[in-house]
N, C-alpha and C positions, 0 to 999 in steps of 0.2 A: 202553107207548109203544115202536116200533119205531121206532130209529137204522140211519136207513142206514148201510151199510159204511163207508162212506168217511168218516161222520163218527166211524166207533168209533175212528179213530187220529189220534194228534194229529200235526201238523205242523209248523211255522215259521212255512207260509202259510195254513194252515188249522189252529185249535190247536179241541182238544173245548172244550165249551161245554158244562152242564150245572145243574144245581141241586144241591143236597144239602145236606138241613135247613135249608130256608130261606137256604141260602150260594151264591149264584154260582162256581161255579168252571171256571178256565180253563187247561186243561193244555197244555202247549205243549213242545217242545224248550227245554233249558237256552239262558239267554241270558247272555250271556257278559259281564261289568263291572256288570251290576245289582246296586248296592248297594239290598236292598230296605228296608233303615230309613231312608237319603235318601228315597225314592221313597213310604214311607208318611209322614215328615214332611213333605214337599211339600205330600200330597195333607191330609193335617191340616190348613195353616197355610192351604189353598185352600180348606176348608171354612172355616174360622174368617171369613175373607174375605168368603165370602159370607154367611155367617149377619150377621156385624156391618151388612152392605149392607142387610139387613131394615131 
């Protein structure tokens, strides 16, 4: 698969976007106060949410 230029560098405004082994990944410039265990707890207890909404 050919990536154009612009998407080989990551950005702020445009961060790479990719797959790898079946894992979404999104490279981006550091972001500056992300606590990423707050931010995976969130996203945990927003799962939890909707599954119990089943």
């Amino acid at each position: 698969m050919n990536i154009p230029p612009q998407l080989q560098k990551s950005t702020l405004e445009l961060p790479k976007v990719y797959r790898k082994e079946g894992i979404l990944v999104i490279e981006t410039e550091p972001i500056e106060n992300l606590d990423i265990n707050a931010l995976i707890n969130e996203l945990r207890e927003e799962r939890i949410r909707e599954q119990m909404a089943w």
